[in-house]
Structure formats: structure tokens, C-alpha cells
C-alpha positions as CSV (number, residue, x, y, z in Angstrom):
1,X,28.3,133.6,110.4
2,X,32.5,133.8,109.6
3,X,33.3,130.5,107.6
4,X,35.6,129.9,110.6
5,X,33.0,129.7,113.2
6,X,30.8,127.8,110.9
7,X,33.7,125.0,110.6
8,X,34.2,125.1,114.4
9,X,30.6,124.9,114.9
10,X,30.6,121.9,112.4
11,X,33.2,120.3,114.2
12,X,32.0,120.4,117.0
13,X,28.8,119.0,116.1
14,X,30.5,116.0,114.4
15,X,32.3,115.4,118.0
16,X,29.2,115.0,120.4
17,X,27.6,112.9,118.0
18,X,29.7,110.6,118.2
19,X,29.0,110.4,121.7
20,X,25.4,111.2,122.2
21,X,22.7,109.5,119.7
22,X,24.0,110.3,116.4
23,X,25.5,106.8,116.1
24,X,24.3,106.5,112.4
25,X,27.3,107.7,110.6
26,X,29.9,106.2,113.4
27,X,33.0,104.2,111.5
28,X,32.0,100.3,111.5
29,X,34.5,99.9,114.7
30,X,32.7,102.4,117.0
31,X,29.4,101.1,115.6
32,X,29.9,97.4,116.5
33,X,30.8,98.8,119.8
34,X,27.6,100.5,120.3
35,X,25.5,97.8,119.1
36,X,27.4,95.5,121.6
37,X,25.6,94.6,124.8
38,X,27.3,95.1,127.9
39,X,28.7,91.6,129.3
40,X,27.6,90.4,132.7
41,X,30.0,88.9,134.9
42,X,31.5,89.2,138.1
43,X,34.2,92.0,137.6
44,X,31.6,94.1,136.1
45,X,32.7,97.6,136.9
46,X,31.7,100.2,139.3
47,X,29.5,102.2,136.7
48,X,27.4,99.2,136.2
49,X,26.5,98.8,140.0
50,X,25.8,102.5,140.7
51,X,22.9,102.3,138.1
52,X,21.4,99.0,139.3
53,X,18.1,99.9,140.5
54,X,18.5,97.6,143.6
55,X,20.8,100.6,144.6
56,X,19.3,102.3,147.8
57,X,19.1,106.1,148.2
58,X,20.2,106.4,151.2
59,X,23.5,104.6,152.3
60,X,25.1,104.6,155.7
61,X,28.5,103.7,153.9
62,X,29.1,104.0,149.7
63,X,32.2,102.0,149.6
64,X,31.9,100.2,146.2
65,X,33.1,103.3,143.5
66,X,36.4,103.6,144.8
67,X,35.6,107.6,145.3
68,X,37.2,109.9,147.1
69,X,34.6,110.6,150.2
70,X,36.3,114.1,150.9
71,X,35.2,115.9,148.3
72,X,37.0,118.3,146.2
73,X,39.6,121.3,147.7
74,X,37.9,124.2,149.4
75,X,40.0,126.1,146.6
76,X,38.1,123.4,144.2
77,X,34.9,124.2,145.6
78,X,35.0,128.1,145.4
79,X,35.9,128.0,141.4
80,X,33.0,125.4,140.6
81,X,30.4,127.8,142.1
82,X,31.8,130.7,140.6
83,X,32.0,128.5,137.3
84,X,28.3,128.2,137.7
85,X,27.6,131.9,137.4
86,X,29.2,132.2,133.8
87,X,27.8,128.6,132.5
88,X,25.9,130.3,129.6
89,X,29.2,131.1,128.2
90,X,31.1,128.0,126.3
91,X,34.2,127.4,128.5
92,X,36.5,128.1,125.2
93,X,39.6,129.3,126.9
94,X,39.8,127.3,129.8
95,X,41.0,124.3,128.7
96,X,43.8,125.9,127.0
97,X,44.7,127.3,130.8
98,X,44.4,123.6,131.9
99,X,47.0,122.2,129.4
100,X,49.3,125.0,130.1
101,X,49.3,124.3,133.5
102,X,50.1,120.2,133.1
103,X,52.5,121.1,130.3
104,X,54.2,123.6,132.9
105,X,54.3,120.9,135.7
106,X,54.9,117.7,133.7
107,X,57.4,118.9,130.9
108,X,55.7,118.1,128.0
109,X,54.2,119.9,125.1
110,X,50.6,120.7,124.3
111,X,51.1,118.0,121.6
112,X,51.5,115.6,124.1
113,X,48.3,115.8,125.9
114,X,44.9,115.1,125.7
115,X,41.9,116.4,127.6
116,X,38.5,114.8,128.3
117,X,35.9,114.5,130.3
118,X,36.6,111.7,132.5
119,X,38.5,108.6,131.4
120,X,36.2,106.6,129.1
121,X,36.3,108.7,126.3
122,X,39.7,108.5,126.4
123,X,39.7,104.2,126.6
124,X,37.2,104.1,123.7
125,X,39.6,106.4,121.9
126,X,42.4,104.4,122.5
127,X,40.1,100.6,122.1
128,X,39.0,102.4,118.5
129,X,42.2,104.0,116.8
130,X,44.9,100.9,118.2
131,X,42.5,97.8,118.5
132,X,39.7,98.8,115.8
133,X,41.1,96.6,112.7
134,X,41.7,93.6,115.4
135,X,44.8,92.2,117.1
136,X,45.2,91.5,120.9
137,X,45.5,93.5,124.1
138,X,47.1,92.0,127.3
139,X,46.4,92.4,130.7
140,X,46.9,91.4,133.6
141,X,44.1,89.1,135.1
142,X,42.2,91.0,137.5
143,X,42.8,94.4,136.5
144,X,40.6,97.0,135.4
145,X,38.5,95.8,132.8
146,X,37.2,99.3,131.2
147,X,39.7,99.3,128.2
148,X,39.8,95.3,127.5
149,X,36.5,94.8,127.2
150,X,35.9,98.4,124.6
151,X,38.9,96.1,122.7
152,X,37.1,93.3,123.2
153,X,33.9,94.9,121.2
154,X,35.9,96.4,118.8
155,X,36.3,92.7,117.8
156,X,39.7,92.7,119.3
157,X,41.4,89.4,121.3
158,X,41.5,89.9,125.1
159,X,44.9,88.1,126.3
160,X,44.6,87.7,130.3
161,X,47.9,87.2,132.3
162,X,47.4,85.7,136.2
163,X,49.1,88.0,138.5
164,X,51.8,87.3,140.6
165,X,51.4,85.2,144.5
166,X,51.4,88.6,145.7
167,X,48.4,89.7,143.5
168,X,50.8,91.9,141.5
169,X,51.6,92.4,137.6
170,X,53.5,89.0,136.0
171,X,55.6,91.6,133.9
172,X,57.8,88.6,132.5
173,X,54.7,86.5,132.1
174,X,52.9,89.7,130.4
175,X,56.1,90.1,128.3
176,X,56.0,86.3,126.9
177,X,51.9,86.6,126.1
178,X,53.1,89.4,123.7
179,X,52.6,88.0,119.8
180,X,52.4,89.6,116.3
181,X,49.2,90.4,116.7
182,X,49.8,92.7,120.2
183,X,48.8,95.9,119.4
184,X,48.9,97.3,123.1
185,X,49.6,96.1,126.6
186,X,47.8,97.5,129.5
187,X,49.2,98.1,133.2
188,X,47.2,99.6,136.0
189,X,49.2,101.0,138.2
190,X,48.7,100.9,141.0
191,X,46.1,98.4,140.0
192,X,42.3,97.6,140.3
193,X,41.3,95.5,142.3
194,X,44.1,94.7,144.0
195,X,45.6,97.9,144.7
196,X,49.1,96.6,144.3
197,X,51.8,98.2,142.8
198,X,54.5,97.0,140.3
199,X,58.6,97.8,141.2
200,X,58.8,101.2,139.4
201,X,62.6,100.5,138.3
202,X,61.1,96.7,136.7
203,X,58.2,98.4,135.2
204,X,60.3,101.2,133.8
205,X,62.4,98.7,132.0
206,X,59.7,96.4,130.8
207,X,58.1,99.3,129.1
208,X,61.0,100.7,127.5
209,X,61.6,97.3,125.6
210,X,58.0,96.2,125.2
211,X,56.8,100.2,123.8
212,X,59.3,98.6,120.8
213,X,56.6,95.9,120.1
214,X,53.4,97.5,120.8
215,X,51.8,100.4,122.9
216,X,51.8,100.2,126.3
217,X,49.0,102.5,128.1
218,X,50.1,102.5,131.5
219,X,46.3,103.5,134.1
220,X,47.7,105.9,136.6
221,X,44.2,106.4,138.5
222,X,45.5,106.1,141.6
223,X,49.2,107.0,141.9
224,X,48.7,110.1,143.7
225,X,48.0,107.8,146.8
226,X,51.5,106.6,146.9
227,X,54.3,108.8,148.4
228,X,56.6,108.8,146.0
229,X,54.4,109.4,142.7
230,X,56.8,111.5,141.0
231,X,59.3,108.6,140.5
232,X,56.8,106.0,139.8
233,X,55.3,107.6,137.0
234,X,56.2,106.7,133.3
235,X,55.8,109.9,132.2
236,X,59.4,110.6,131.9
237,X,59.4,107.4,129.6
238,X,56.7,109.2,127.3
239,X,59.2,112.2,127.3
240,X,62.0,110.6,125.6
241,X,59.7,109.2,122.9
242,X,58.6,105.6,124.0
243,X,55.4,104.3,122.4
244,X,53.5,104.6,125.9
245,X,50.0,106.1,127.3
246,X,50.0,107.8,130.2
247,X,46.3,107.9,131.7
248,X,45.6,110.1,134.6
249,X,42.0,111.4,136.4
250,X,41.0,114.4,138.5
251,X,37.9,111.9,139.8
252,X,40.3,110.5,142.6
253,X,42.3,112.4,144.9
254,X,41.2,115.6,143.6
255,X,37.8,114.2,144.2
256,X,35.6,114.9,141.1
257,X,34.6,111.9,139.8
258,X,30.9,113.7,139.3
259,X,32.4,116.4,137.4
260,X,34.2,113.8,134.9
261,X,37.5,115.0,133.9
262,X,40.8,113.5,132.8
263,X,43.8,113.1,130.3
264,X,46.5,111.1,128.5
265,X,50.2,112.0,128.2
266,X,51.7,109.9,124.9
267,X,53.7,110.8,122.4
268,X,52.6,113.3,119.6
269,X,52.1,110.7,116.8
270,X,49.8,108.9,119.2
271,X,47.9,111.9,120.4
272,X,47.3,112.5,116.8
273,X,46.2,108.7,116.1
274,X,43.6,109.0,118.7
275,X,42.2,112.4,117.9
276,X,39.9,111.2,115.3
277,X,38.2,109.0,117.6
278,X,38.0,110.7,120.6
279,X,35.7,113.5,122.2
280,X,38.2,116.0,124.0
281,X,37.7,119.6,122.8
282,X,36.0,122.5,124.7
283,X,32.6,121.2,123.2
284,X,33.0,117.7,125.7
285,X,33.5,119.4,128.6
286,X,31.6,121.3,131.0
287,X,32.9,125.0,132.6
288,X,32.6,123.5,136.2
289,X,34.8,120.7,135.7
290,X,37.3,122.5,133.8
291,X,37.6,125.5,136.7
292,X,37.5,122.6,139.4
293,X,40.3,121.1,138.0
294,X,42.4,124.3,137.6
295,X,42.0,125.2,141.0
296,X,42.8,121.7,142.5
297,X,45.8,120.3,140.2
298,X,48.6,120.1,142.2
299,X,46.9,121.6,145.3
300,X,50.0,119.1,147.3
301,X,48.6,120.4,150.6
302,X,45.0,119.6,149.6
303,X,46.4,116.0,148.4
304,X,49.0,114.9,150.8
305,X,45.4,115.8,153.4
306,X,43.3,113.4,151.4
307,X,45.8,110.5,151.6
308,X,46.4,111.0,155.5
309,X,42.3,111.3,156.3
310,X,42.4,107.8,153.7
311,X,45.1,105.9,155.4
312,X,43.7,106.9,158.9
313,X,40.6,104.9,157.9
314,X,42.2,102.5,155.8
315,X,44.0,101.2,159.2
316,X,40.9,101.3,161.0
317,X,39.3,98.7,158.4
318,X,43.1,96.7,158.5
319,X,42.2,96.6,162.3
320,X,38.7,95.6,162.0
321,X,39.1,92.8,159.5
322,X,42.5,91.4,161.9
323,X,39.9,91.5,164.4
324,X,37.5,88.8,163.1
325,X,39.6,87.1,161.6
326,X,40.3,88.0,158.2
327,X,43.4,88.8,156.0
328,X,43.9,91.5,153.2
329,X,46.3,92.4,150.3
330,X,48.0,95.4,151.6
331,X,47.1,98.5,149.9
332,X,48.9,101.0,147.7
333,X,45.3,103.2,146.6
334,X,41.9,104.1,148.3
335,X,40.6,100.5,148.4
336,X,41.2,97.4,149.9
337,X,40.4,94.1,148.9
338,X,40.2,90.7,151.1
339,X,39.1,86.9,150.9
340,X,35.2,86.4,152.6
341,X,34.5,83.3,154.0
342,X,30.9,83.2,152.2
343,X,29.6,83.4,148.9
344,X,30.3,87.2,147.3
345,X,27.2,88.1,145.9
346,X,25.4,86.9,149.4
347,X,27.8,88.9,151.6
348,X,27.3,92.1,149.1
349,X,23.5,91.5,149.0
350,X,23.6,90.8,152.9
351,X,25.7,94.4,153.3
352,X,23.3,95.9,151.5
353,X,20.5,95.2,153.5
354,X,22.8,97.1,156.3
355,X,23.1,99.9,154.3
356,X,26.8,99.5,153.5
357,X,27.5,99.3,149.4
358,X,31.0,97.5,148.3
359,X,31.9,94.9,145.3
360,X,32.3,91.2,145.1
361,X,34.5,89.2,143.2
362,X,35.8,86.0,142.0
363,X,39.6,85.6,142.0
364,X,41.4,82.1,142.2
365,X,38.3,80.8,142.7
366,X,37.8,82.1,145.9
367,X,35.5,84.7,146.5
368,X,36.7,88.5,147.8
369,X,35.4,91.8,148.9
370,X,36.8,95.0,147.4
371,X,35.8,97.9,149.5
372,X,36.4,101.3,148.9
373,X,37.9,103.5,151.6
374,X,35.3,106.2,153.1
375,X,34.9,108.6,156.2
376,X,35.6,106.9,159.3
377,X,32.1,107.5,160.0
378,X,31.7,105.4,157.1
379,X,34.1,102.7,158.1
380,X,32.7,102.7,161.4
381,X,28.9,101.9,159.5
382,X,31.0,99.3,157.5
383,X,32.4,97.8,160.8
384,X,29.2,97.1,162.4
385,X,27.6,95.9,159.5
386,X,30.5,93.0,159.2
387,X,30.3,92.1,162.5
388,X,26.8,90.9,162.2
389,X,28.1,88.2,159.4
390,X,31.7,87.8,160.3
């Protein structure tokens, strides 16, 4: 064996152990992680509830993981099976195909960008390298918690700012929360739970003069749901150098969350900070996903048909809930969340037995349904199901 593919091997190996069960030699931060248990509360997230055992097999309507219930492209499709046939073979040059294509689109250089399978990798990267020696992160309060709480077991401080009366970020408020010992703010945008969005030209600003205190990693799950993505993104504020994250996922619109693949967009010295602490060569990834996701990025046809089929159902639900009775916070992604008039974890459990999955939570002490747009067929299930208890 050449001493060069002995030292890729080596590498290699010293990458998935870090994520697989060679915790042993893990740096004390990403130890105290792994030794922490998880929290229960009531915005535990989506991954929790999809291994519950009290998950039935068979479900009329899976509204609760915020997926995309149309599947990948047929274009998507046709490379994952074809992947399939060459899986023996490590997928070494496709990632490098991958980044040359987001470079190509985005603007940016391979420097700037970093590949992984799916988005966690890439929080516990970032919760490691910024948060590992302590300080604070600040959110806004509901948002999505995956990042946080990694800081949070990292021994970090979690600083929670109330949203706005419209359920959207408190930028000023955010701004003000900021101390000495902020070493990154987080914005999801649009956000989870609430799917809200922030005024581009406000956020923009706020993170150009905030990126001068601390890193800002701005969660752009599920921008590709809005029409005018392109301007709301803040990548072009990565580009002229600002101390920001961009997150992004091929789980929702391109629809393969199973095949768990994603990236980050940040500046070159960041990309570099992170490295050490997070799984994202050739080695963490799996042919299939990698091939799905070259087939399917930028697929605008395939995109702008998933958002139409998911605002089609997203009005019948609108409709349904004026129906009985109920309000909602207008939505900007695939999900929708509304006040119930009964106790959360009831109404979930009571769904449930109706074969119809979705989340509960607490917010301003009242209690709410998020629900996660489907088929209609779904929707429909989901519909009958809520008339029952309405």
C-alpha cells in the first residue's frame, strides 16, 4: 500500500470514528456531548418522535417530520438506482462534481463550502469548534433547537430571545442579548416552528453588523419554499467576507431527507475552523445520496412543482382549520402551525389513534399543533381525523 493511500485510509478512519463508536479518543468537548443525555421537553425535535416506539407502522397521514411527501425528481430517482449498481465502489469523485456544481451556481469557491451527510454533522461541527471552550449562543425562542442544545452540551450558555407578536425573529431584541461572551447567533430562516420569515433587507443589515461581534449561522432549510429565494439568501453576505454560516439541505424540497445530505457556505477561515470537528469527506457519505443530489440541485422545474403541489394542500388545511374554527400563523415553508383548544400531547395522542402523526407544543403558554404539509390524500386523512375532536 502507497504511503498516500495509507494516510487517506488513516484519515478516514479517524473521521467515522468520531461518529460511529470510537468515542474513546474524542476531544473532552465532543466527549461531554456524547456522554450527555438527550433532554426531554416539549420542543423535542422531529428525530426524537420518529424513533418512539409508540410510532405506528402504518400511518394514514405522516405530518410531524416536516418532509417533503413527493419524493425526489424523477431525474433524482433514475441516478440513485443507477448509483446502486456501482455501490461497491467508494463514491471518491463525486463529491468533487457536487461542489463544482454549487460553486458554479452560488459564486463561491471550493474553500467556501462544506459537504455532509445531512445537517447534524454539520451543527455538532459548528456547537464543537465555536461553542466547545464555552460562551453563549442566542436564539430566537421557539426556533429550531438542534444547534442550541449540541451548544448547550458542549457546556455552552443557551440565550433564548421571545419572538416578535407576529411569531417572527426580535432582531433588535436578539441584537441587545448579545454579550462578551456571544460566540454565535442563530437565525432560522424561514424558521421552525413557526414558519415565519424575517424582512430580508432588516436581516441583511443585522447580520452584517452583528457577524462583527460574533458568528452568525443563518438555517436556510426551508428557503426554497419562498418565491423569491435568491434575494433572501445571505449568501451574498458570506461572499464579501462577513463572519456568517450559511446552512442549506437537500432533505426538503429536493426530497431526500432518507438519503441525508447537506452543506454550509461560510467564509474560508471558518470552513477551516470547523474541519477538524466535522465528518464531511467522501468516507461520510453514501454513493446514492451523492448522485441523488447531483441530479436534483437546481432541478427549478422539479422545485417550483413541489412548492405548487405544497401550497395546493397547504390551503386546503388553511380551509379546514377556518372551518372549525381555528386560526394559524401564515406560512412561509412546508408546515403550518396553529393554537388547539385542548391539551397538546392529548390532541397528538388522540390523532394518533386516527392514524394521523403531527407535533405538539407549548408556546406562550398556550398549547399548538405544528403539522407538516403532505399529499392531499394526506390532508384529507388529517381533515377527518380533526373533525372528530374539533
Amino acid at each position: 500500500m502507497s504511503t498516500t493511500n495509507s494516510m487517506n485510509r488513516r484519515n478516514w478512519l479517524k473521521t467515522t470514528a468520531l461518529f460511529t463508536g470510537g468515542f474513546t479518543m474524542l476531544p473532552p468537548a465532543l466527549s461531554r456531548l456524547q456522554a450527555a443525555p438527550i433532554a426531554s421537553n416539549s420542543t423535542a425535535y422531529a428525530t426524537d418522535f420518529i424513533i418512539s416506539p409508540k410510532l405506528p407502522v402504518n400511518l394514514k397521514a405522516r405530518l410531524f417530520a416536516n418532509e417533503n411527501p413527493f419524493g425526489p425528481s424523477p431525474a433524482a430517482k433514475k441516478a440513485i438506482m443507477e448509483a446502486v449498481t456501482t455501490s461497491y465502489q467508494y463514491p471518491i469523485r463525486l463529491i468533487p462534481e457536487l461542489e463544482e456544481k454549487i460553486c458554479a451556481h452560488e459564486g463561491i469557491t471550493p474553500d467556501m463550502l462544506m459537504i455532509s451527510s445531512g445537517s447534524s454533522p454539520l451543527l455538532l461541527g459548528t456547537a464543537v469548534s465555536l461553542l466547545g471552550s464555552g460562551g453563549n449562543i442566542v436564539t430566537a425562542d421557539p426556533t429550531y433547537d438542534d444547534l442550541p442544545t449540541r451548544c448547550e452540551k458542549v457546556n455552552a450558555k443557551w440565550i433564548k430571545v421571545p419572538l416578535t407578536k407576529n411569531y417572527t425573529h426580535d432582531l433588535d431584541a436578539m441584537e441587545q442579548a448579545i454579550t462578551a461572551d456571544t460566540k454565535l447567533v442563530y437565525i432560522c430562516n424561514p424558521n421552525n416552528p413557526t414558519g415565519t420569515i424575517v424582512d430580508k433587507d432588516k436581516l441583511k443589515t443585522f447580520c452584517e453588523r452583528v457577524s462583527q461581534k460574533a458568528t452568525v449561522f443563518v438555517d436556510e432549510a426551508y428557503i426554497d419554499y419562498l418565491p423569491d429565494a435568491d434575494s433572501t439568501t445571505l449568501i451574498g453576505n458570506v461572499k464579501k467576507g462577513q463572519n456568517i454560516i450559511v446552512a442549506r439541505t437537500f432533505s426538503k424540497v429536493y426530497g431526500l431527507a432518507g438519503l441525508r445530505i447537506g452543506y454550509i457556505i461560510a467564509p474560508p477561515a471558518i470552513i477551516a475552523r470547523l474541519q477538524p470537528n466535522t465528518s464531511c469527506s467522501w468516507a461520510a457519505l453514501s454513493a446514492p445520496a451523492i448522485s441523488g443530489a447531483l441530479a436534483s440541485y437546481q432541478d427549478k422545474a422539479y422545485m417550483q412543482e413541489v412548492v405548487a403541489k405544497t401550497n395546493e394542500s397547504k390551503q386546503f388545511l388553511y380551509e379546514t382549520l377556518k372551518a372549525e374554527g381555528y386560526t394559524y400563523i401564515p406560512s412561509n415553508t412546508n408546515f403550518v402551525m396553529f393554537p388547539l383548544k385542548m391539551d397538546g400531547e392529548r390532541f397528538q395522542e388522540e390523532m394518533m389513534k386516527r392514524s394521523v402523526g403531527l407535533r405538539n407544543w407549548k408556546m406562550n403558554n398556550n398549547h399548538w399543533c405544528r403539522i407538516s404539509i403532505g399529499r392531499m390524500d394526506e390532508m384529507q386523512a388529517f381533515a377527518a381525523a380533526f373533525k372528530e375532536l374539533s
